[in-house]
C-alpha positions as CSV (number, residue, x, y, z in Angstrom):
1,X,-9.2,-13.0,-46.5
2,X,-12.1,-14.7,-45.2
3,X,-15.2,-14.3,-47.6
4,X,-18.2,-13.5,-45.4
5,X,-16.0,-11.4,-43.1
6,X,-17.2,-7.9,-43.1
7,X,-14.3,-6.6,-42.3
8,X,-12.2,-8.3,-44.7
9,X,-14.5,-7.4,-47.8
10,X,-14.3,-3.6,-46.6
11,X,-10.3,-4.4,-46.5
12,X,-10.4,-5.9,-49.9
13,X,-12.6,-2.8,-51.3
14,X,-15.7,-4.7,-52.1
15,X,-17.4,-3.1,-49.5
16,X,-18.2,0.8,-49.1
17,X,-17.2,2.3,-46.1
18,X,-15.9,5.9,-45.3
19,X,-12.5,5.1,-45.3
20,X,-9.7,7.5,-43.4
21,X,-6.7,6.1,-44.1
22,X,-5.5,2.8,-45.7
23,X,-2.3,0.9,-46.6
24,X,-0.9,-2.4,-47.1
25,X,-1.5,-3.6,-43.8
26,X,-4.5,-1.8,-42.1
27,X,-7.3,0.0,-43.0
28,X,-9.3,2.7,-40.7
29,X,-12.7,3.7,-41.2
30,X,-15.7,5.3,-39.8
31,X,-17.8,3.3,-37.3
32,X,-20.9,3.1,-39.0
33,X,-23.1,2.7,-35.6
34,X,-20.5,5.5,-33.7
35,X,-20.6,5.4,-30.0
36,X,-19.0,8.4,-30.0
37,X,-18.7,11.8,-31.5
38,X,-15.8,10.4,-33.2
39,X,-15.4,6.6,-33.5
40,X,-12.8,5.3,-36.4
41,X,-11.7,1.0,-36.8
42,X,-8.7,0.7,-37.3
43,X,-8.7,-3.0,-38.9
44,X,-6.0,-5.2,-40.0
45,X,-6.1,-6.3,-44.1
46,X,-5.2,-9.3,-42.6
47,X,-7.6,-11.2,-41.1
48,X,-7.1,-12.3,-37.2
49,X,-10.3,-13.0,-35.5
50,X,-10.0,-11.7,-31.8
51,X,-7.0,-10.4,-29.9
52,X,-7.0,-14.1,-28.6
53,X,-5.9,-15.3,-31.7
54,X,-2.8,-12.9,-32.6
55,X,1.0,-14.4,-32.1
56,X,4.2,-13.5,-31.3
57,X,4.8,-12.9,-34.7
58,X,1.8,-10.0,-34.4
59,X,3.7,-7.8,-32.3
60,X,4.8,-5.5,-35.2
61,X,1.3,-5.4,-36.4
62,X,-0.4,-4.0,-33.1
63,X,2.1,-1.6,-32.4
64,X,1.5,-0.4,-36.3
65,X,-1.8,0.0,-35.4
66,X,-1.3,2.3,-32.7
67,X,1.1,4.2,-33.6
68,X,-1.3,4.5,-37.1
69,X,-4.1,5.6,-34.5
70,X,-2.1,8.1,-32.5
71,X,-0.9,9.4,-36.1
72,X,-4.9,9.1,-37.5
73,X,-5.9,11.2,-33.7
74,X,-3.0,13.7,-34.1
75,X,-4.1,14.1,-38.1
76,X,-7.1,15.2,-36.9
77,X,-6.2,17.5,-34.0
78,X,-7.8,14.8,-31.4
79,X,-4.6,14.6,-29.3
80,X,-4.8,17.4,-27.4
81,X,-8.2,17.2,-26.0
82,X,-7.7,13.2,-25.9
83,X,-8.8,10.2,-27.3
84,X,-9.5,6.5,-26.6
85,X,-8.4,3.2,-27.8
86,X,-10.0,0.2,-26.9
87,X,-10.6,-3.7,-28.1
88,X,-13.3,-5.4,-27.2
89,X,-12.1,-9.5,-27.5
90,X,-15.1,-12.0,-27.8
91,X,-18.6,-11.8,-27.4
92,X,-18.8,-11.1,-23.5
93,X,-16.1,-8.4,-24.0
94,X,-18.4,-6.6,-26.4
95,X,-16.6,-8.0,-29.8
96,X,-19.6,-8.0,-32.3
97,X,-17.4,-8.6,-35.8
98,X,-15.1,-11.4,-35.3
99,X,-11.9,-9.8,-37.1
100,X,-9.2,-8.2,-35.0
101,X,-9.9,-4.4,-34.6
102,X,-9.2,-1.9,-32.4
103,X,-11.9,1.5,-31.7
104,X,-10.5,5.1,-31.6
105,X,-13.3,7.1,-30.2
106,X,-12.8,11.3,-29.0
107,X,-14.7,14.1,-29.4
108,X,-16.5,14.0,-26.2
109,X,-16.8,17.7,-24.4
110,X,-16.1,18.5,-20.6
């Protein structure tokens, strides 16, 4: 854990946040600036600071997370009407919090 890490004091539970789903290795909660009718982060306890950062050995841990996020979109009848996933890596890709997390965002209407 990395002490001023936002993402890693919500993890730890020494942060609120509205929390969907959590276990030993990830966390998903609600966005709390959504950019979507529905926009969830699902965040690894662990910290990793940017998709440029993960390792072979973080395989297992990615595919958790989306497999937890088709689960999460399914759990909440999103998978029929779709959904999107989506990681913004570094600053110039849009990365704001500097701890590995991947967006789930639905809910749009066409």
């Amino acid at each position: 854990m990395e002490k001023d890490c936002l993402f890693c004091q919500i993890a730890a539970g020494s942060r609120d946040a509205d929390i969907v789903y959590k276990d030993d290795d990830m966390v998903i909660f609600k966005d709390i600036h959504p950019q979507a009718p529905v926009h969830l982060l699902i965040v690894p306890v662990r910290h990793i600071r940017s998709v440029n950062d993960l390792g072979p050995e973080d395989g297992p841990l990615v595919s958790a997370m989306i497999a937890r996020a088709r689960d999460t979109a399914r759990d909440m009848t999103l998978d029929g009407s779709g959904y999107k996933l989506l990681f913004n890596v570094e600053r110039g890709g849009g990365q704001v919090i500097f701890h590995l997390h991947m967006h789930l965002m639905a809910g749009w209407k066409y």
